[in-house]
C-alpha positions as CSV (number, residue, x, y, z in Angstrom):
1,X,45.1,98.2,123.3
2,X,48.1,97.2,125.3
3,X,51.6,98.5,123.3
4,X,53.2,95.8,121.9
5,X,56.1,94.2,123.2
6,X,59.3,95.4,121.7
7,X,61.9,93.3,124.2
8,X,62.7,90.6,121.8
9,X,63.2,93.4,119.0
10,X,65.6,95.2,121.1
11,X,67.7,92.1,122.5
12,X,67.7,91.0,118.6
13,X,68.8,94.8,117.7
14,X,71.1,94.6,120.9
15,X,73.2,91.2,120.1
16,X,73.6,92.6,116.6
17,X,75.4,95.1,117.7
18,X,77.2,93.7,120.1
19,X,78.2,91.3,117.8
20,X,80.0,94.2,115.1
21,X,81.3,95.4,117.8
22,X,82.8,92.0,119.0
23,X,84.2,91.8,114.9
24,X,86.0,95.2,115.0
25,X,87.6,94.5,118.5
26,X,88.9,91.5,116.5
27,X,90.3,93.5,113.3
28,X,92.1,95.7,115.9
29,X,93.4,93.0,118.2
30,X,94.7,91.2,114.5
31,X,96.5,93.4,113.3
32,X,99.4,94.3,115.9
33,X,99.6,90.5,115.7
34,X,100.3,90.4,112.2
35,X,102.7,93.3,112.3
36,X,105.0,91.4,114.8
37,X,104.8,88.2,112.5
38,X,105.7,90.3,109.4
39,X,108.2,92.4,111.2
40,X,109.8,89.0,112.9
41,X,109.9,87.7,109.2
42,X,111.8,90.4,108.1
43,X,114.4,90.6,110.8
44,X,115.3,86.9,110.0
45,X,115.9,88.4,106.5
46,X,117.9,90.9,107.5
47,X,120.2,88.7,109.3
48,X,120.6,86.1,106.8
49,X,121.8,89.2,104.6
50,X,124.5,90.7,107.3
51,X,125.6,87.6,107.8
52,X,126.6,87.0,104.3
53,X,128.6,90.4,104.2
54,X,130.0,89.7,107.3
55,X,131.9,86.4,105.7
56,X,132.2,88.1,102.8
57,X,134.3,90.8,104.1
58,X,135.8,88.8,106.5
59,X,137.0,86.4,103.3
60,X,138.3,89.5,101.5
């Protein structure tokens, strides 16, 4: 009896991993991404706010 034929096992076994792998490429790509657009948020802040004491002190 011939052994049976495991190729479509391991191409199934094979995508599935290449597919979490594809997912935590993602995550890791995302996140300096979401850094920069917090960080970017934050210096606008930041501004607003020495702006402020700058006319504040330049009224006083």
């Amino acid at each position: 009896m011939p052994p049976p034929d495991n190729s479509i096992a391991g191409r199934d076994m094979a995508g599935a991993m290449i597919e979490a792998l594809a997912d935590q490429l993602v995550q890791v790509v995302k996140k300096p991404g979401e850094y920069a657009l917090e960080f970017q948020c934050q210096f606008k802040d930041l501004k607003t706010q020495l702006d402020l004491m700058k006319s504040f002190l330049a009224d006083a």
